[in-house]
TINU-944724 format. One line per 4 residues: number of its first residue (from 1); their letters; for each residue x, y, z of C-alpha. Coordinates in steps of 0.1 Angstrom, whole numbers. Layout:
BEGIN
NUM> A> X:Y:Z | ...
***
This chain:
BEGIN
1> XXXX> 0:0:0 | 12:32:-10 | 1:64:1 | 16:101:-7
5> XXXX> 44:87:-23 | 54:63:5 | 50:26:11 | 28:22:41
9> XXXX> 24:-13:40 | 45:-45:19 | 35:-80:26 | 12:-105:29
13> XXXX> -27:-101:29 | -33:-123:60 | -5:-105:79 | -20:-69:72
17> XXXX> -55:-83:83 | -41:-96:112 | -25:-59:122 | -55:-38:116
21> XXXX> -80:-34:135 | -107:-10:152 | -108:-3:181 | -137:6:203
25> XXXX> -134:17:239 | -135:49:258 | -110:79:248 | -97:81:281
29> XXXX> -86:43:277 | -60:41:243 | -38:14:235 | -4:5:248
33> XXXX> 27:15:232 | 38:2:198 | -3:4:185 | -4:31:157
37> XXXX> -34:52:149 | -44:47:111 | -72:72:113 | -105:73:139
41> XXXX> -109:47:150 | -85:22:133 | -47:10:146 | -19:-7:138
45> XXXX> 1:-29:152 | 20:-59:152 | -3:-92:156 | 15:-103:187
49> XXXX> 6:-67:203 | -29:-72:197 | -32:-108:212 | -12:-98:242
53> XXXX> -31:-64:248 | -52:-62:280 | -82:-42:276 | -112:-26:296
57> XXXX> -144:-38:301 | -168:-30:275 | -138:-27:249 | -149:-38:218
61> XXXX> -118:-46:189 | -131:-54:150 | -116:-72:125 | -116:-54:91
65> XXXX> -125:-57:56 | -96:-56:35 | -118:-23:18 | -113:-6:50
69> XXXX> -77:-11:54 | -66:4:20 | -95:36:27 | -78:36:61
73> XXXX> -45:39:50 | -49:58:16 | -72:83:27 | -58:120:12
77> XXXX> -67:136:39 | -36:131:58 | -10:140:29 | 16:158:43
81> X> 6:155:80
***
């Protein structure tokens, strides 16, 4: 996946499903270090990350389409943030 001019993701399909998620949970409750905010709602980080994560009650993490990753990553938006 490349986005502005620089490659945001190379590899696998099932390895970029499997570090992409969404996450739902309070604000005041974000992710530990080494999880990456895509955009909104949506992170990044490496698979092991996610199934060692400990999170609150009521915390709700989604699995993506692969739609959803790209538009996550290649949104214009963010060019040159």
């Amino acid at each position: 996946i490349v986005q502005a001019g620089r490659c945001c993701f190379e590899g696998e399909v099932c390895d970029l499903r499997a570090s992409v998620r969404r996450i739902i949970v309070d604000e005041s409750c974000m992710p530990a270090e080494g999880f990456v905010r895509l955009r909104g709602d949506i992170w990044r980080a490496d698979p092991a990350a996610w199934d060692g994560a400990a999170w609150p009650p009521g915390a709700r993490i989604e699995m993506l389409s692969l739609e959803e990753i790209f538009l996550a990553f290649a949104r214009t938006d963010r060019v040159g943030a």
